[in-house]
C-alpha positions in Angstrom: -120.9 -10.6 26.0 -121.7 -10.1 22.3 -119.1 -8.9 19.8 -120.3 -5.2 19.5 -119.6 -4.7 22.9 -116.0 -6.2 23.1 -113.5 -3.8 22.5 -112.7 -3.1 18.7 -108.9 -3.6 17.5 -107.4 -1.7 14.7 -104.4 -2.3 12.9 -103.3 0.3 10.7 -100.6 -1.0 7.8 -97.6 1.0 7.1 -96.1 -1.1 3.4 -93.1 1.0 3.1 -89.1 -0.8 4.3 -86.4 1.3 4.4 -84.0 -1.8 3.0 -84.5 -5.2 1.0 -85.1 -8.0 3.7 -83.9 -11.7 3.1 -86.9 -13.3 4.9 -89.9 -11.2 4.6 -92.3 -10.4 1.5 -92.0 -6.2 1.5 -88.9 -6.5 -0.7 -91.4 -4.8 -3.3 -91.8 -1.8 -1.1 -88.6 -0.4 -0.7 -88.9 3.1 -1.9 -86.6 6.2 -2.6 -89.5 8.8 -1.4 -93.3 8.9 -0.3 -95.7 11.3 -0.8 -96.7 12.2 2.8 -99.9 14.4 1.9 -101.7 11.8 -0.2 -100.8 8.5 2.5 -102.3 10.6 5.2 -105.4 11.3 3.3 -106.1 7.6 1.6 -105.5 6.4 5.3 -108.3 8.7 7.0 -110.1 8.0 4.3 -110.1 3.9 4.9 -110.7 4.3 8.7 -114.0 6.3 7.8 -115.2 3.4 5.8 -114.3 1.0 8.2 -116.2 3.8 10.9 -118.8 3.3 9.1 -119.0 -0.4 8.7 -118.7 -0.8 12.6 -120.6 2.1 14.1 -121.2 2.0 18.1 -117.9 0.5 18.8 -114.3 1.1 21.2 -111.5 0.7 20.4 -109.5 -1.2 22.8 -106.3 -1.4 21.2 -104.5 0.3 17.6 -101.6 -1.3 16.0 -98.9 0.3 13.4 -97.4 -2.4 11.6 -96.0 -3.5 8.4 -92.8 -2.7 6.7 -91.0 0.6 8.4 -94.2 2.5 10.5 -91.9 4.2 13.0 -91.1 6.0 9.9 -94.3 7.3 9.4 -94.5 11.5 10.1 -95.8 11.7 13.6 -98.5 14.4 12.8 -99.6 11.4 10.2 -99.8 8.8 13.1 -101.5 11.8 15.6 -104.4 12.0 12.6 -105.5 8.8 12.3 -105.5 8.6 16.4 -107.8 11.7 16.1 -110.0 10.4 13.5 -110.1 7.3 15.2 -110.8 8.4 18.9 -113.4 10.5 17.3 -114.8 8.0 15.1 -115.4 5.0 17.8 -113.7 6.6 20.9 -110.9 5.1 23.7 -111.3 2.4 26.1 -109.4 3.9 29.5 -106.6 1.9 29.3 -106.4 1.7 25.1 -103.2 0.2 24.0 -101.5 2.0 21.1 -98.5 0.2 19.3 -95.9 0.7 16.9 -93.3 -1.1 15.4 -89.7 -0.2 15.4 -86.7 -0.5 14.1 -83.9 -0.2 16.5 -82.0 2.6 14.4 -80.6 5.7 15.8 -82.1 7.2 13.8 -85.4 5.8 14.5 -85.3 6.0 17.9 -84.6 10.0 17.3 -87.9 10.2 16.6 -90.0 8.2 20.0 -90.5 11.1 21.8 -92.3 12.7 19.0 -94.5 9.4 18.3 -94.9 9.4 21.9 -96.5 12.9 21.9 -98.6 11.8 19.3 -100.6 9.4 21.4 -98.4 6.1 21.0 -98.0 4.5 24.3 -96.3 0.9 23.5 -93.7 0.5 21.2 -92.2 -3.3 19.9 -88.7 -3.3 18.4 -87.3 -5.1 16.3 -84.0 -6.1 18.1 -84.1 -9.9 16.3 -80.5 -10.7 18.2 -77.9 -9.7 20.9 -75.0 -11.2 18.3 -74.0 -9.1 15.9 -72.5 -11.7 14.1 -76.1 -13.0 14.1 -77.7 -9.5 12.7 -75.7 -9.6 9.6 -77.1 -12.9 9.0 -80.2 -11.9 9.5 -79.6 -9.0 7.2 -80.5 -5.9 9.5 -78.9 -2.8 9.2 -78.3 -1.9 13.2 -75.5 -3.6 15.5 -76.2 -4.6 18.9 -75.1 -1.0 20.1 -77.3 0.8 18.5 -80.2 -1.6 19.0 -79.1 -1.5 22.7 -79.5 2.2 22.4 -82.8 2.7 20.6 -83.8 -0.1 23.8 -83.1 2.6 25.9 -84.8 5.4 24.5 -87.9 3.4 24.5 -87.9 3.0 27.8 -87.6 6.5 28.5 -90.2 7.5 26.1 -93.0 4.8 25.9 -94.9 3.4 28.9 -95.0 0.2 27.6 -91.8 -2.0 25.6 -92.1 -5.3 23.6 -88.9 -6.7 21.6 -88.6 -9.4 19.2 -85.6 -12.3 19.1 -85.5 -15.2 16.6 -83.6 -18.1 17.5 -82.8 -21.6 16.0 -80.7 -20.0 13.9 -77.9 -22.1 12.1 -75.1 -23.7 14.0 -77.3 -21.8 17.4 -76.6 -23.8 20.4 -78.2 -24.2 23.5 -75.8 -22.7 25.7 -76.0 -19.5 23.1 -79.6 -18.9 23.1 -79.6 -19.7 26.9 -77.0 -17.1 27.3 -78.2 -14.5 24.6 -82.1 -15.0 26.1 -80.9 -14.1 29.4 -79.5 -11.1 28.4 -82.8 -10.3 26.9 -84.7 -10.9 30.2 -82.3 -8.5 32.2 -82.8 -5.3 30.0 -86.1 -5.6 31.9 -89.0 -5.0 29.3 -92.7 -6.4 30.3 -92.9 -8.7 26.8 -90.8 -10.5 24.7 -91.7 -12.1 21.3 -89.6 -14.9 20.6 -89.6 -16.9 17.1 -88.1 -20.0 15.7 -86.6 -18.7 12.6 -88.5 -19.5 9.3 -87.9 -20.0 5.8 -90.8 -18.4 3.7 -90.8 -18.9 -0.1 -89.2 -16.3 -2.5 -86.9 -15.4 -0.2 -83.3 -15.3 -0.1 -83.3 -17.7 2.7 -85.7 -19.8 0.5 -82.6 -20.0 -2.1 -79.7 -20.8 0.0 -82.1 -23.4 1.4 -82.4 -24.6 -1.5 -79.1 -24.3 -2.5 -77.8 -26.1 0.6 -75.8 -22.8 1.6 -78.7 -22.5 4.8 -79.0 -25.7 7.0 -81.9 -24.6 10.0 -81.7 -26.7 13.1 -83.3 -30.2 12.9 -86.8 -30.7 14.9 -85.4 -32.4 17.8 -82.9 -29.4 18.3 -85.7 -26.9 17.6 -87.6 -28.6 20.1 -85.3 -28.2 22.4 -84.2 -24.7 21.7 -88.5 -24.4 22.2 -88.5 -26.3 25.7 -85.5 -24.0 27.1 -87.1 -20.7 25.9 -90.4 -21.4 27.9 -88.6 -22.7 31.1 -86.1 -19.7 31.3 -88.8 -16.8 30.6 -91.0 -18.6 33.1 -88.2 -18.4 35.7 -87.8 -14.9 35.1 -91.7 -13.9 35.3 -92.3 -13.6 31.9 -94.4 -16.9 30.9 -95.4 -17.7 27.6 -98.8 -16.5 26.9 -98.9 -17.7 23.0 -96.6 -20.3 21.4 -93.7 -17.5 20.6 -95.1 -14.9 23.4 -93.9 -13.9 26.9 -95.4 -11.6 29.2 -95.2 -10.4 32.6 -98.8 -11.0 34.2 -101.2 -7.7 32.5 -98.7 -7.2 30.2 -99.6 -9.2 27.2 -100.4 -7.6 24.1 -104.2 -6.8 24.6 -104.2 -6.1 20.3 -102.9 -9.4 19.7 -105.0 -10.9 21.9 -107.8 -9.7 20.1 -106.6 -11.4 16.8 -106.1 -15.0 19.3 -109.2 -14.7 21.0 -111.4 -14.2 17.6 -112.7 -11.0 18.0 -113.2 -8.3 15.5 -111.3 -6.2 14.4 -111.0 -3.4 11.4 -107.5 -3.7 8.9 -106.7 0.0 7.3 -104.0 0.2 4.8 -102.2 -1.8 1.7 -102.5 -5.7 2.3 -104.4 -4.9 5.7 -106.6 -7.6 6.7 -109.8 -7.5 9.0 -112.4 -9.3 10.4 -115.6 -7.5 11.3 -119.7 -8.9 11.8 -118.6 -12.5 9.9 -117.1 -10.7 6.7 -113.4 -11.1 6.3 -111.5 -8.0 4.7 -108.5 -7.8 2.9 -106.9 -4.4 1.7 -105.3 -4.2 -2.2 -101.8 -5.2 -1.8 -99.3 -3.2 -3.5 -99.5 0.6 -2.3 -100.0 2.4 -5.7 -103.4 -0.3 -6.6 -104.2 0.4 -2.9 -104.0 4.4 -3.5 -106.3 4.6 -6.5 -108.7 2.3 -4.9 -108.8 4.3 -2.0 -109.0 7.3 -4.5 -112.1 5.6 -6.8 -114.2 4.1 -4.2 -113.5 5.9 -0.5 -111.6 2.3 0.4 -108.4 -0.3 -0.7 -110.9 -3.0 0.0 -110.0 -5.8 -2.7 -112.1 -8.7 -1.0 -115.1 -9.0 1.8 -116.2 -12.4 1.8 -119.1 -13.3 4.3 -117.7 -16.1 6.4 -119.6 -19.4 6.7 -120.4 -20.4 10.4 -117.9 -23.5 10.1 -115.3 -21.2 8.6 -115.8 -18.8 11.7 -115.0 -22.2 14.0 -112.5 -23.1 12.2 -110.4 -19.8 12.6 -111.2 -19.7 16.0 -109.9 -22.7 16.7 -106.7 -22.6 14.9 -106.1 -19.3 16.4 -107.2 -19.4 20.2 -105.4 -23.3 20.5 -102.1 -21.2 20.3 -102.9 -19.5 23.4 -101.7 -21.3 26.9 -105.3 -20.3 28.3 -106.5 -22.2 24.9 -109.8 -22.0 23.6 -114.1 -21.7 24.8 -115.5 -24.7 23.1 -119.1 -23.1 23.9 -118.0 -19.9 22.0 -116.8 -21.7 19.5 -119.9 -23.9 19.1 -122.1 -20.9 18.8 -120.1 -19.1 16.2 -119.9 -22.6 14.1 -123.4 -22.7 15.0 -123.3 -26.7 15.9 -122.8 -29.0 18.6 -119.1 -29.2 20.1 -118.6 -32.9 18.5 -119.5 -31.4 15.4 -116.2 -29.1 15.5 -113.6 -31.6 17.0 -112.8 -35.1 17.1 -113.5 -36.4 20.5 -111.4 -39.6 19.7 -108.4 -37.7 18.9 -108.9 -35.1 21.9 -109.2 -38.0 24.2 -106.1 -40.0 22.7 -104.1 -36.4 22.7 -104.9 -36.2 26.3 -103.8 -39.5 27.2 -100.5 -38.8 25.4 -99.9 -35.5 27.4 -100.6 -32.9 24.6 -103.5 -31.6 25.4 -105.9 -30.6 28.4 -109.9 -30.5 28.6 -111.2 -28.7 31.5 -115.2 -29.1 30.7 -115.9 -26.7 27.7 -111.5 -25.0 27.5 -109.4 -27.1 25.4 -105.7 -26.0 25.3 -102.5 -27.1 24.0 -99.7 -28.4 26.8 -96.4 -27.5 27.2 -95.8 -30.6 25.4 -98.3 -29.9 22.8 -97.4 -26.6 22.1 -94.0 -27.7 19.9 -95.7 -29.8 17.4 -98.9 -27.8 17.8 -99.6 -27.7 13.8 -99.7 -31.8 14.2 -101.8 -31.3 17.2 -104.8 -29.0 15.0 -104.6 -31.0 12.6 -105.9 -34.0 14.7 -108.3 -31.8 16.9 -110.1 -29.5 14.9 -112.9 -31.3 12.7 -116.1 -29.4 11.8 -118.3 -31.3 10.0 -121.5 -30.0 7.9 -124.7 -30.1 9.2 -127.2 -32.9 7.8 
């Protein structure tokens, strides 16, 4: 099957946080008001350029992400669903997301969203310890996330919610204890992360100040190795490294990112892939808005992709899948032999040392591999340049 007729993916970025976080990058968005009127128009506006720059398509799956999109006016979200059903049309079973806080006062409005044409909803729950959520810096308590849990699950036909573990002075026997709780509320996926430091944060300075100490790698490891066997006990097996899923319930939008297909990036800081062009959307919202106002779109970069860059993403990406990656597809979009693209010697010394499995043309990481997978890529993945 060629890429026009796999199913298209878009993701739709919403900048805006309602509070400063200490470990993401939207600290710059936080903002007193919006104008509603002009964000709906600059978005429909950047979905018809992308319309047009992938005509003949369906869309098998639409994603609101960024800082605070359950925020977002419903009869906003139910516009660019219009434009976009009538721009490339619906798959049967398309897969509509948003993201969530798990705020009362969010969850007031999922019935509305709902009604607007979003059918899967992921919430940002992050812990069951409310100790833990103050760390973390969130603004709900267990309770309420507990209760925003429960509307979604009235409201949406499909639930996702996100934990981070690994956390400071985290044991085993708490995450064991806090995961299971997670499995019994009984959603279809859970997204699970070791928790991360990223630069300019406020985590990044108490690192750095020696106020934050993170678990050491052989405790991370660990904390790894007990998440996978107690969500594959429960029927929800990891899918991707930091991804659990009952069986047809993985994220089919995410998916599309893993697997290397296109997909269209509308919105401040939106990124895309589409034909062999990568796209990324002007960052910061007010640059993004008078793009979008001067030109018809916040495109700040489309660079054509070389064959070898095209391998090389898919590779990096599709390796963090459990069902791992088609050499043969990933030979024809590097457009050279498999050798060419990975190091036989180290593939056949990886395999030897448990970390990773060759079944003809798949290649995939092993449970074993999948912990120091960054180690593992870094060994594996080799395109060369043609003579």
């Amino acid at each position: 099957m060629n890429e026009s007729q796999t199913p298209l993916a878009l993701y739709v970025h919403w900048p805006f946080c309602v509070s400063k976080c200490p470990y993401c990058d939207f600290n710059s968005h936080v903002r007193a008001s919006v104008d509603q009127a002009a964000w709906a128009t600059a978005l429909l506006a950047d979905l018809a350029h992308e319309a047009r720059e992938l005509p003949g398509r369906t869309l098998g799956s639409i994603f609101f992400g960024g800082g605070t999109p359950s925020l977002m006016p419903p009869a906003t979200v139910a516009a660019v669903l219009d434009a976009a059903e009538r721009a490339w049309g619906f798959a049967p079973d398309v897969e509509i997301t948003l993201e969530a806080n798990p705020s009362s006062v969010e969850a007031a409005r999922f019935a509305d969203l709902a009604a607007a044409g979003v059918n899967r909803v992921s919430l940002g729950l992050q812990a069951l310890d409310d100790d833990a959520l103050r760390f973390l810096g969130r603004a709900h308590d267990v309770a309420e996330g507990l209760g925003a849990l429960a509307v979604a699950q009235r409201v949406f036909d499909r639930v996702s919610f996100d934990l981070i573990y690994a956390r400071p002075g985290q044991s085993l026997a708490d995450w064991h204890a806090e995961l299971t709780r997670a499995l019994a509320l009984g959603t279809e996926h859970l997204s699970l992360y070791q928790l991360t430091v990223e630069p300019g944060t406020r985590f990044a300075t108490e690192e750095r100040e020696q106020r934050l100490t993170l678990p050491d790698p052989d405790r991370a490891a660990d904390l790894f190795e007990l998440t996978r066997e107690t969500t594959a006990r429960a029927g929800l097996p990891a899918y991707e490294i930091s991804n659990h899923a009952r069986a047809g319930a993985e994220s089919r939008h995410n998916l599309t990112y893993w697997r290397y297909r296109d997909y269209a990036g509308i919105g401040p800081g939106a990124h895309g892939r589409r034909g062999g062009l990568a796209t990324q959307r002007r960052k910061k919202p007010e640059n993004w808005l008078a793009a979008v106002a001067r030109n018809g779109h916040g495109i700040e970069l489309e660079e054509r992709l070389t064959p070898a860059d095209r391998a090389t993403e898919a590779m990096l990406m599709g390796l963090r899948l459990a069902e791992g990656i088609d050499l043969t597809r990933v030979a024809e979009l590097g457009e050279r032999p498999i050798a060419m693209l990975v190091d036989e010697a180290a593939v056949a010394r990886l395999e030897r040392q448990g970390l990773v499995a060759r079944d003809d043309t798949r290649l995939r990481a092993t449970d074993a591999g999948m912990p120091v997978l960054n180690a593992v890529l870094a060994e594996v993945v080799s395109v060369r340049e043609m003579a």
